[in-house]
C-alpha positions as CSV (number, residue, x, y, z in Angstrom):
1,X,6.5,-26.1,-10.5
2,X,8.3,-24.4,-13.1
3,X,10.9,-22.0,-12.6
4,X,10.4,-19.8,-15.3
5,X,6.7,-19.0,-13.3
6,X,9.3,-17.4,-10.7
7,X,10.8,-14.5,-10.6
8,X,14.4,-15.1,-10.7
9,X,15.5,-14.0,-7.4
10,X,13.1,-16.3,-6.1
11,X,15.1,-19.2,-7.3
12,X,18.5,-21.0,-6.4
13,X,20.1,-24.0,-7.2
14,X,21.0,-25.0,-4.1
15,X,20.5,-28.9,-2.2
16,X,19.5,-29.9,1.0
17,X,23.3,-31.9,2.1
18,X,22.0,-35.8,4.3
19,X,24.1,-33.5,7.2
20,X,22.0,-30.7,7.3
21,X,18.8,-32.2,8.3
22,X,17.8,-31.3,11.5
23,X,19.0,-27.7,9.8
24,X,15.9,-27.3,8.3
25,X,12.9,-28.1,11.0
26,X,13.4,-24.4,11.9
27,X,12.4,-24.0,7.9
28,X,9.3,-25.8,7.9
29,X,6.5,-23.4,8.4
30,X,8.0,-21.2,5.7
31,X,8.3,-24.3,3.5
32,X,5.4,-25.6,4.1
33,X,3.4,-22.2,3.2
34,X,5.8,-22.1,-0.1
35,X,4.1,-25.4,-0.7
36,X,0.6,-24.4,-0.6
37,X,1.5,-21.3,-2.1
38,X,3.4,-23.8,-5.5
39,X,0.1,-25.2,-5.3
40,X,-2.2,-22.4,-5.7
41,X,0.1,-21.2,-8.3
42,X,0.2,-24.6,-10.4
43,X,-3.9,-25.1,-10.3
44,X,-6.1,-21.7,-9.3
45,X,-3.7,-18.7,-10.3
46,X,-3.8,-20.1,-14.2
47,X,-7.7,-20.2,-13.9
48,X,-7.4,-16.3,-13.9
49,X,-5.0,-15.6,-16.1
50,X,-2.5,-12.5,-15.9
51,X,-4.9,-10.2,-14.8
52,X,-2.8,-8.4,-12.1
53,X,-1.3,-4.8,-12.3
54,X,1.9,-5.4,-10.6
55,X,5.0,-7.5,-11.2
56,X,5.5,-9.7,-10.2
57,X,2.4,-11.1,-10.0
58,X,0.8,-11.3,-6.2
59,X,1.1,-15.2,-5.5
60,X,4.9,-14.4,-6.7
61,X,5.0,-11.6,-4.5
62,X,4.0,-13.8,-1.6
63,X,6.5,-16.6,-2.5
64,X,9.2,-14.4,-3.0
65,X,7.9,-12.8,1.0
66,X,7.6,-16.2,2.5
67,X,11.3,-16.8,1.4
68,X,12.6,-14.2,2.5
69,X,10.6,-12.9,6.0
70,X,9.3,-16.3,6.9
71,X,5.4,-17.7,6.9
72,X,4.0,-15.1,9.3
73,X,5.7,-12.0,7.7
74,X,5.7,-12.8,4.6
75,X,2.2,-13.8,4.6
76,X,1.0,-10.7,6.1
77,X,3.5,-8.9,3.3
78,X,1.3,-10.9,0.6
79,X,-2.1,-9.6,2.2
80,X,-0.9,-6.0,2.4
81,X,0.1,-6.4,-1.4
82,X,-3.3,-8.0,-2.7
83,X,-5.4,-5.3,-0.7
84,X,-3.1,-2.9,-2.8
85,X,-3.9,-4.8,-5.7
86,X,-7.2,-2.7,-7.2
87,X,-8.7,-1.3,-10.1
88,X,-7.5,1.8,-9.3
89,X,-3.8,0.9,-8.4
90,X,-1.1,2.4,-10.6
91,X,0.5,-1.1,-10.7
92,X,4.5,-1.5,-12.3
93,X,7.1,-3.2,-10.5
94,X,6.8,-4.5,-6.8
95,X,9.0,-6.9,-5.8
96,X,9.3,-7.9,-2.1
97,X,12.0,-5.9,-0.5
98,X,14.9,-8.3,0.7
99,X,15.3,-9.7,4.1
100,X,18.6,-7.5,5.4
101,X,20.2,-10.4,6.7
102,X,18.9,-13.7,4.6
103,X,21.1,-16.7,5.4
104,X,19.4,-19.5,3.3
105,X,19.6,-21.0,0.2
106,X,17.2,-21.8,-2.2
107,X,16.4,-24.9,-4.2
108,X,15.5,-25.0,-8.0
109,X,12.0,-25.1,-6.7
110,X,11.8,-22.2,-4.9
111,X,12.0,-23.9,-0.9
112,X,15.0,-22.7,1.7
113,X,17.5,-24.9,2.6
114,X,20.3,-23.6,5.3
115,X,23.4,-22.6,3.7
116,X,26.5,-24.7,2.9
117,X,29.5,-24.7,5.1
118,X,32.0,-25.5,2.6
């Protein structure tokens, strides 16, 4: 997936480190939905086109959720966004609001890593 389809809070350069590996089983359901959700973005979302009244756009919406509030929260974030997401809607900007106290990383890709302990 390319970065520049991501808003750029929603992006990191960050690594998963060989010592930090059990680290991340925690992360899997929230990486795992940011996986389905890369996919949907690579292959349906370009189908339709820009065609939604808010940025960033609701499948970015949802990624940027899902990083930060985790696949139950964040998904239920994204649904509460689309169903805002009408005809009628003002639209402008409506970025997910940050989770107060975030303590991941994320990749170039999007997916959370735990953070370094340098």
């Amino acid at each position: 997936m390319s970065t520049s389809t991501l808003p750029a809070a929603s992006v990191g350069d960050a690594h998963l480190p060989a010592d930090h590996r059990l680290a991340v089983i925690p992360l899997i359901p929230r990486n795992a939905a940011l996986a389905l959700l890369h996919g949907y973005r690579a292959t349906v979302s370009h189908t339709y086109g820009d065609v939604c009244r808010y940025y960033p756009s609701c499948s970015a919406y949802a990624v940027g959720a899902v990083q930060q509030h985790g696949a139950v929260k964040g998904a239920a974030m994204a649904v509460a966004r689309i169903a805002r997401c009408h005809p009628w809607a003002e639209g402008g900007i409506d970025d997910p609001p940050p989770h107060a106290h975030f303590s991941h990383a994320l990749t170039r890709h999007g997916f959370v890593v735990p953070l370094r302990k340098d």
